[in-house]
TIRO-2110 file (N, C-alpha, C; in Angstrom, 1 decimal):
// TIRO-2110
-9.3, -4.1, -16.0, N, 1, A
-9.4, -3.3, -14.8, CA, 1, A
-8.4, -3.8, -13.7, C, 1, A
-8.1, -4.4, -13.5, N, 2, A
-7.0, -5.2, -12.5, CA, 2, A
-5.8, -5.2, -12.7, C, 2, A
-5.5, -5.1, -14.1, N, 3, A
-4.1, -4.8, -14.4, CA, 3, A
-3.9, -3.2, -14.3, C, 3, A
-4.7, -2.5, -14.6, N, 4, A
-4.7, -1.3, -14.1, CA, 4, A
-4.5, -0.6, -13.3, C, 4, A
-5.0, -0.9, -12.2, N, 5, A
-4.6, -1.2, -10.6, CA, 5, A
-4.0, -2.0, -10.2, C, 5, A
-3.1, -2.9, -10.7, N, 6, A
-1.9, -3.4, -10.9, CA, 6, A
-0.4, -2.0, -10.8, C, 6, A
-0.6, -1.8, -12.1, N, 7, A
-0.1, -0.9, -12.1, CA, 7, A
0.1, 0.0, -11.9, C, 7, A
-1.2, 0.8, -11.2, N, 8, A
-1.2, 1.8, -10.4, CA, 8, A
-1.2, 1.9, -9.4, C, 8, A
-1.2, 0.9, -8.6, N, 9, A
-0.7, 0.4, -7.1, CA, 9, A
1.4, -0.1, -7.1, C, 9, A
1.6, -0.4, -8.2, N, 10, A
3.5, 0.0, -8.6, CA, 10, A
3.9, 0.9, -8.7, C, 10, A
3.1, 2.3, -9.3, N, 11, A
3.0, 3.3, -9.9, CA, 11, A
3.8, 4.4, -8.4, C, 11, A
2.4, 3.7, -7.4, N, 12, A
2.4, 4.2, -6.5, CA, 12, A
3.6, 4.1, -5.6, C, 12, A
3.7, 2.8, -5.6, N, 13, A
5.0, 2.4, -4.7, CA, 13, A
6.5, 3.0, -5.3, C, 13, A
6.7, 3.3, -6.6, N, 14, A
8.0, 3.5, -6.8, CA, 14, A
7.8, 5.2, -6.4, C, 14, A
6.8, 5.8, -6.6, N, 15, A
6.9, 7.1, -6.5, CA, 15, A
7.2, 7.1, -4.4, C, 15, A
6.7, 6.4, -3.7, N, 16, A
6.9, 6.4, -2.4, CA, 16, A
8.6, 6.2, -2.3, C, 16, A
8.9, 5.2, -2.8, N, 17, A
10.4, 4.8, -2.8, CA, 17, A
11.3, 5.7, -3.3, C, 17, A
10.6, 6.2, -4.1, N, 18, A
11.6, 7.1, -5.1, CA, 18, A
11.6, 8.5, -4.1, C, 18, A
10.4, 8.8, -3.5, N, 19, A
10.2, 10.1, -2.1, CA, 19, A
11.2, 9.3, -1.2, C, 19, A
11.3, 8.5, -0.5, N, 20, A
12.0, 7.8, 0.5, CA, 20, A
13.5, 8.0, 0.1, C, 20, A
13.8, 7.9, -0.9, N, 21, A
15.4, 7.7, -1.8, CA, 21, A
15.5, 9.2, -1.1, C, 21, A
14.9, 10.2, -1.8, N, 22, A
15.3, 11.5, -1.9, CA, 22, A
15.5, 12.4, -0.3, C, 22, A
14.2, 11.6, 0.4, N, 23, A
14.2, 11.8, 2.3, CA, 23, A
15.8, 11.9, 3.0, C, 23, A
15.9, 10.4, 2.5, N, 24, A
17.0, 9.6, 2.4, CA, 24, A
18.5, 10.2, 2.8, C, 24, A
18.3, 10.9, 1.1, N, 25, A
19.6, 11.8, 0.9, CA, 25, A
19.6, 12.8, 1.5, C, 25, A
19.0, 13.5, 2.1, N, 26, A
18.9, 14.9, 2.8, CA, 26, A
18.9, 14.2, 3.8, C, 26, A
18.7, 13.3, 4.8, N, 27, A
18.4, 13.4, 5.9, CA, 27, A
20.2, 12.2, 6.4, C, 27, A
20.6, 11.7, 5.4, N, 28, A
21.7, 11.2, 5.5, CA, 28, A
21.5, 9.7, 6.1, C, 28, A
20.7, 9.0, 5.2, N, 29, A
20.3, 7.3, 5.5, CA, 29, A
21.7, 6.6, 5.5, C, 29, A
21.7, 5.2, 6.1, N, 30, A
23.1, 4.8, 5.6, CA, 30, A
22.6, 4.3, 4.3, C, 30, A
23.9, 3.9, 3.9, N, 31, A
24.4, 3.6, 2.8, CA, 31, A
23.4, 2.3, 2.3, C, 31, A
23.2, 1.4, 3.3, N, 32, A
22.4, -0.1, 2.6, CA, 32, A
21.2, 0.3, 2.9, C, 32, A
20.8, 1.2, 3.5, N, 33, A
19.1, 1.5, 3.1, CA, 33, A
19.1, 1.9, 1.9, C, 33, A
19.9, 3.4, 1.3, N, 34, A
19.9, 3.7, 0.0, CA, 34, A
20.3, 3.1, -0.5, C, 34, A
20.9, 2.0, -1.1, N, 35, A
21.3, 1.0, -1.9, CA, 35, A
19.4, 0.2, -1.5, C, 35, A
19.4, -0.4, -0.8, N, 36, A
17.6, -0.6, -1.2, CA, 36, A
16.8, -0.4, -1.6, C, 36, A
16.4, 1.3, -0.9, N, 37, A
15.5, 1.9, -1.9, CA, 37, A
15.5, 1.8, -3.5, C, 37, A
16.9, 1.8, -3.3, N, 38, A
17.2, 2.0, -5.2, CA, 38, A
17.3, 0.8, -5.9, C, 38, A
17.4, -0.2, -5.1, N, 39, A
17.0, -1.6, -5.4, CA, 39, A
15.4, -2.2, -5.7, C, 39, A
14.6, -1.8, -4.5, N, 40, A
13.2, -1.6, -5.0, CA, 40, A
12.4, -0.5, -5.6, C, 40, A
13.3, 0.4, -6.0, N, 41, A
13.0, 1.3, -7.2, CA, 41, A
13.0, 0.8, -8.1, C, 41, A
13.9, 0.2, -9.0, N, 42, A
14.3, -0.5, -10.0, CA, 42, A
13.5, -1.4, -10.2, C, 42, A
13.0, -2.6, -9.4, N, 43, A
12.2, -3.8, -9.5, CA, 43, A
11.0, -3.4, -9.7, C, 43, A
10.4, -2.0, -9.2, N, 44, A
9.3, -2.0, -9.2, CA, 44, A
9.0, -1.5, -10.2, C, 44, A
10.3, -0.8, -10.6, N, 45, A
9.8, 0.0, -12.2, CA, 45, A
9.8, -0.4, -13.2, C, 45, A
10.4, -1.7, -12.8, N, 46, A
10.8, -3.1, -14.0, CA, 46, A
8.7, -3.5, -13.8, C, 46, A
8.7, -3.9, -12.7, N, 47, A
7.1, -3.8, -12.6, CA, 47, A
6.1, -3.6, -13.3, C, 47, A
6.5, -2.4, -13.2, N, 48, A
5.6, -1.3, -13.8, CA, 48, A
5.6, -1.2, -15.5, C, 48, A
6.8, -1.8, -16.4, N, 49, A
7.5, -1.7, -17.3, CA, 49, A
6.3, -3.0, -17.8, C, 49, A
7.1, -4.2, -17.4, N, 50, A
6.3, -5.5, -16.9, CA, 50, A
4.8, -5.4, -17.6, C, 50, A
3.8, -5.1, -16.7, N, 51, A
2.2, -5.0, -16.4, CA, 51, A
1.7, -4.0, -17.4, C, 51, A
2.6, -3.0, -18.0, N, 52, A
2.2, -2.1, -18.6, CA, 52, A
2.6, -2.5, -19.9, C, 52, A
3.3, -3.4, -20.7, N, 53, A
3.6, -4.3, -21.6, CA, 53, A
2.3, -4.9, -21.9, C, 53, A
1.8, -6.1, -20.7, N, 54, A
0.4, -6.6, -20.8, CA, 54, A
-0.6, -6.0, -20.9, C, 54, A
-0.9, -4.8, -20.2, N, 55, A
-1.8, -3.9, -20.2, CA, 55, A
-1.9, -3.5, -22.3, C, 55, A
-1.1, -2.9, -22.6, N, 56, A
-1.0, -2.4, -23.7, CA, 56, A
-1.5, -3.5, -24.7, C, 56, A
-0.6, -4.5, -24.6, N, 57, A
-1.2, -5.8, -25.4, CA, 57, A
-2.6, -6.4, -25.5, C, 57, A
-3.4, -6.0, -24.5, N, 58, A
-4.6, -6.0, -23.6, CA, 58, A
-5.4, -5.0, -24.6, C, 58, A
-5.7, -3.8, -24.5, N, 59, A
-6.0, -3.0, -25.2, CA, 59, A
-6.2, -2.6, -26.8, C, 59, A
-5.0, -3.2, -26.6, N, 60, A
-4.7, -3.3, -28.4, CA, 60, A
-5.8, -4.5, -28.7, C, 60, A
-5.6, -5.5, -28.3, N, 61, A
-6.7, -6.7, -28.9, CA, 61, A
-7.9, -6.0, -28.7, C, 61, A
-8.2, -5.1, -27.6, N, 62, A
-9.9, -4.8, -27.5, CA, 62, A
-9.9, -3.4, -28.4, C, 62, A
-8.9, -3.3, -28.9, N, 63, A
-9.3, -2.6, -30.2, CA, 63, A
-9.4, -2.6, -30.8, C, 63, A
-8.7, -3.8, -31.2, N, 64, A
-9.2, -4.4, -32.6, CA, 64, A
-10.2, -5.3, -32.6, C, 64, A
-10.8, -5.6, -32.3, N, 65, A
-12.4, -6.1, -31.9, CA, 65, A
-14.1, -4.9, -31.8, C, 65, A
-13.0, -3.8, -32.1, N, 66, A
-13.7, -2.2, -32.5, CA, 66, A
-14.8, -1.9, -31.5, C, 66, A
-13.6, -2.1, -29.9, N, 67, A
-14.3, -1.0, -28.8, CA, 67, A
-12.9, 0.1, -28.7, C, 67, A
-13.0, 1.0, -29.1, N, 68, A
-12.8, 2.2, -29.5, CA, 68, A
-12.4, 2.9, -28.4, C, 68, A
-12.9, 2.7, -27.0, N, 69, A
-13.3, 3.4, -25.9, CA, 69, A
-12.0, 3.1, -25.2, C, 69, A
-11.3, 2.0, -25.4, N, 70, A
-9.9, 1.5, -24.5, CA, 70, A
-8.8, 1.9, -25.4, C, 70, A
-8.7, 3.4, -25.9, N, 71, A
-7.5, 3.7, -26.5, CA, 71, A
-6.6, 4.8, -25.7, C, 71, A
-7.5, 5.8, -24.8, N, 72, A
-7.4, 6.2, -23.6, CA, 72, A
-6.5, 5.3, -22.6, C, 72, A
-6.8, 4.2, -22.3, N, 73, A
-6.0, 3.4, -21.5, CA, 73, A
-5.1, 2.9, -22.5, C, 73, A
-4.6, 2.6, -23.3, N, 74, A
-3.4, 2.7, -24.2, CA, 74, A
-2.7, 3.4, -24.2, C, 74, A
-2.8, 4.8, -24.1, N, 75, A
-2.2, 5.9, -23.9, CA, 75, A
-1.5, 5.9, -22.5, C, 75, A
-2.3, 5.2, -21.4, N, 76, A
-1.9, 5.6, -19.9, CA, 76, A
-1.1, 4.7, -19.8, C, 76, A
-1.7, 3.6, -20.4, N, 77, A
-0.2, 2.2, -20.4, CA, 77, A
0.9, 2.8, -21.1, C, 77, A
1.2, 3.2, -22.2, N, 78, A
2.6, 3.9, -22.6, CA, 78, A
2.8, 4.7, -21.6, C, 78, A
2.0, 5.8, -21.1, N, 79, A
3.3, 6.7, -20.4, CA, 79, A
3.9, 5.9, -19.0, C, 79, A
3.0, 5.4, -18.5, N, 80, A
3.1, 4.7, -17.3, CA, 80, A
4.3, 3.8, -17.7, C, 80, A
3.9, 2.9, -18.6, N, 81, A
5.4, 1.8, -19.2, CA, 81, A
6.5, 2.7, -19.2, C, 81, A
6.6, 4.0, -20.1, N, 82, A
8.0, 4.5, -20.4, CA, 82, A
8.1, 5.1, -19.1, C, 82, A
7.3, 5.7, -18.1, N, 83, A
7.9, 6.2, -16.9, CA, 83, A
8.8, 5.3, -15.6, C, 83, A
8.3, 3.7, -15.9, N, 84, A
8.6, 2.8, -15.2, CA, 84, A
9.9, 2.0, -15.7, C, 84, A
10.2, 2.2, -16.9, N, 85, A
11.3, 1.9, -17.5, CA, 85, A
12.4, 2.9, -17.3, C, 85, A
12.1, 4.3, -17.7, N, 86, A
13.1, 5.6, -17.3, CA, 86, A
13.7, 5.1, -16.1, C, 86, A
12.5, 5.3, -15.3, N, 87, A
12.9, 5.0, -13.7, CA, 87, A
14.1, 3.6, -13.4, C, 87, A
13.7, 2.4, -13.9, N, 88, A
14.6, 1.7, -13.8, CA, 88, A
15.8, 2.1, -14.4, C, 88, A
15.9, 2.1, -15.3, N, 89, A
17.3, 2.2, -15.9, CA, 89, A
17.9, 3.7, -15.2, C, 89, A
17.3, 5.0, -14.7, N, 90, A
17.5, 5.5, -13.6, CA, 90, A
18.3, 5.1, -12.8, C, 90, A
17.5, 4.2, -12.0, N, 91, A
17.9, 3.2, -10.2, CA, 91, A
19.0, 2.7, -10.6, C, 91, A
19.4, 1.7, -11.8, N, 92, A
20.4, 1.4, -11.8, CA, 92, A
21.4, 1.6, -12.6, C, 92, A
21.2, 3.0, -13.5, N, 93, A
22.9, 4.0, -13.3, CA, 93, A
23.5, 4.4, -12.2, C, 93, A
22.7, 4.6, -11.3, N, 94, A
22.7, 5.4, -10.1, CA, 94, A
23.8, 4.2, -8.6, C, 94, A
22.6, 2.8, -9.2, N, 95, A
23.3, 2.1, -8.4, CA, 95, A
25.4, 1.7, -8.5, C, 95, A
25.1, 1.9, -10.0, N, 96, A
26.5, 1.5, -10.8, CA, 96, A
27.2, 2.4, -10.4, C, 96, A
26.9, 3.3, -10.1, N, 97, A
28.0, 4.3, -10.4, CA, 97, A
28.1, 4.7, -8.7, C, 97, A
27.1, 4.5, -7.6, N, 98, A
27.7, 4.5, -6.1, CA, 98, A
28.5, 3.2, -5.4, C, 98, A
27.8, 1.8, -6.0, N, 99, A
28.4, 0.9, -5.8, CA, 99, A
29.4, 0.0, -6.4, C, 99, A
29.1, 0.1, -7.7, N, 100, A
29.9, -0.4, -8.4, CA, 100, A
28.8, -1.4, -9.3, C, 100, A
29.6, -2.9, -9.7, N, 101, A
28.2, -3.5, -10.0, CA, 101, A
28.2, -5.0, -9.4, C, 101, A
27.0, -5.3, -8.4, N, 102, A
26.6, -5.9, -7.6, CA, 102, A
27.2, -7.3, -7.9, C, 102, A
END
């Protein structure tokens, strides 16, 4: 349960940052704010990548212990994991190729 809300409280935050990035670009932020957003984009999606690893590893054992009922949340940890990993490796092509590399 906690890791869950772990990662749905990161889930949360990258999609805010990732709205902020995009605010950002239309509204014409400088340069080292968007270079942060996209900095805490990345970390968080590594995050999210992170917790949803453990999550899944989590699940997996309570299924094989034949509760059946946490395969649903196996499911939501993959997409959540691959969404949070997309996203990072996203943030930092993005970063590579406006700044160069850090």
């Amino acid at each position: 349960m906690l890791v869950q809300r772990t990662v749905l409280f990161f889930f949360g935050l990258c999609l805010l940052s990732l709205f902020l990035y995009g605010i950002g670009t239309n509204q014409g932020f400088m340069e080292k704010t968007q270079f942060m957003l996209l900095h805490i984009t990345v970390m968080v999606g590594l995050f999210i990548g992170v917790g949803s690893l453990y999550g899944i590893g989590l699940d997996l054992w309570l299924v094989f212990r034949k509760k059946y009922r946490y395969i649903s949340g196996l499911v939501g940890f993959l997409c959540l994991g691959s969404f949070g990993i997309i996203i990072a490796a996203l943030g930092s092509f993005i970063m590579v190729l406006t700044e160069g590399n850090p």
